[in-house]
C-alpha positions in Angstrom: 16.8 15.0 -20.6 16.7 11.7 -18.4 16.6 14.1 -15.7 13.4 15.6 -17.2 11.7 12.2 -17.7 12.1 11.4 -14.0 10.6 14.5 -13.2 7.8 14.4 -15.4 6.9 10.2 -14.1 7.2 11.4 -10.6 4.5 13.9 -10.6 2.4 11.6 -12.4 2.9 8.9 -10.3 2.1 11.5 -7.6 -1.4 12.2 -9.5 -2.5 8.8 -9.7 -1.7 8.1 -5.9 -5.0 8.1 -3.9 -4.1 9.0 -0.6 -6.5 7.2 2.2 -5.8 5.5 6.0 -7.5 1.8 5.4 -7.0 -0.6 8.2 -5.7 -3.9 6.2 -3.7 -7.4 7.0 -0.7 -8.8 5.3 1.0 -12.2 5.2 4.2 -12.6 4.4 6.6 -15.6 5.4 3.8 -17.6 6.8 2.6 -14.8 9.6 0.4 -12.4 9.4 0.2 -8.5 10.3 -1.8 -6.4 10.8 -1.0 -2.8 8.6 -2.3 0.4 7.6 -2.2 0.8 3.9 -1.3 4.9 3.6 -1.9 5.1 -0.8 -2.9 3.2 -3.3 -2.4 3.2 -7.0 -3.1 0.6 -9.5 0.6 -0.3 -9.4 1.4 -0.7 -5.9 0.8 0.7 -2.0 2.0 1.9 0.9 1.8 -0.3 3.9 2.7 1.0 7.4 2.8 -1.6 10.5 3.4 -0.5 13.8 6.0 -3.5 15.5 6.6 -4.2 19.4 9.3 -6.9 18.7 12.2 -7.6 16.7 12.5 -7.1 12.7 14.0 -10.4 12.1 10.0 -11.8 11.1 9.0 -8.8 9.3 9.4 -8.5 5.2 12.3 -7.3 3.4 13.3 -6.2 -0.3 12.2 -8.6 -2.5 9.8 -10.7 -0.5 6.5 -11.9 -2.0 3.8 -10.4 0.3 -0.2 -10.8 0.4 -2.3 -7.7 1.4 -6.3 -8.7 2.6 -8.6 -5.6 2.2 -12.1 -5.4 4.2 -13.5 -2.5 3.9 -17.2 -0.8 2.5 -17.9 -0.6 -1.0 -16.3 -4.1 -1.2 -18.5 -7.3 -1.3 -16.0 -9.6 -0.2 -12.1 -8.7 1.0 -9.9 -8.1 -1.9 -6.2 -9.8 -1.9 -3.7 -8.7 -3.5 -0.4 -10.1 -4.4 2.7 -7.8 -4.5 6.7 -7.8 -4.1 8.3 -5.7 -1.6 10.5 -3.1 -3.2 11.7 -0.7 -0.4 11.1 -0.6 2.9 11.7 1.9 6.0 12.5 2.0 9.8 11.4 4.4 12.5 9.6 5.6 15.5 6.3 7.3 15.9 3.9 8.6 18.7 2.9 5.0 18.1 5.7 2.7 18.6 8.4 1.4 16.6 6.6 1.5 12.7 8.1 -0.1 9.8 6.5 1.2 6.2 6.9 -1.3 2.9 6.3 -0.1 -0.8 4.5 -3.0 -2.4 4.6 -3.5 -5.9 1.5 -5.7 -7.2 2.3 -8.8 -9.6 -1.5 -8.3 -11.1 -4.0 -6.2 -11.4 -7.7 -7.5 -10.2 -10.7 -5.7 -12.1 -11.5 -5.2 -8.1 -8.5 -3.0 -7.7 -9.2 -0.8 -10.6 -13.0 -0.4 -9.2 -12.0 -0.1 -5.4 -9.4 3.1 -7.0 -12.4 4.5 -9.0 -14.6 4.1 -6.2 -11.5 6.0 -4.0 -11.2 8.6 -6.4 -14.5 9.7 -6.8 -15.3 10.0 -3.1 -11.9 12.2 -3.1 -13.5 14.3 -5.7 -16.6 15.0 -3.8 -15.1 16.1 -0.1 -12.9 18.5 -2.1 -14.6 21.7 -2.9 
């Protein structure tokens, strides 16, 4: 039955993730980066961040990390506030890219709006 559960919250979790390619900055451990947040739900993101040097600087499990949105349809960048709880290593046609799942401490009324807002547009190019 667990099993089932797991199952069942993982397509739903899959439902509620609005897939996008926003152009975003993130500070964690006094230095910032700049990221590509991949989805967004109102419980956490994606971030992707393509890296030329070492991985010593960049976040791991557990670190407290600060994500800047500036995009249209917001009136002034929206930060969020998130722990890190997974994170993976590889190699693109870009570089060496490094992807974090952030989990957000709160959730700003801007968030929720910035999703509708997300989710709407979704529904209209989809015919």
């Amino acid at each position: 039955m667990n099993r089932m559960q797991n199952r069942v919250f993982q397509d739903k979790r899959r439902q509620t993730r609005i897939h996008m390619q926003i152009d975003c900055q993130f500070k964690s451990n006094d230095k910032e980066y700049d990221a590509l947040m991949l989805d967004l739900s109102n419980g956490g993101t994606l971030l992707s961040h393509t890296f030329d040097t070492g991985l010593e600087d960049l976040p791991v499990q557990e670190d407290k990390i600060s994500i800047t949105l500036d995009m249209d349809g917001l009136k002034v960048p929206l930060t969020l506030t998130g722990t890190v709880k997974r994170s993976s290593y590889g190699v693109s046609e870009f570089g060496n890219v490094v992807q974090f799942g952030v989990e957000f401490e709160d959730k700003p009324l801007e968030l929720l709006k910035l999703i509708n807002f997300l989710s709407a547009r979704r529904k209209r190019v989809r015919v």
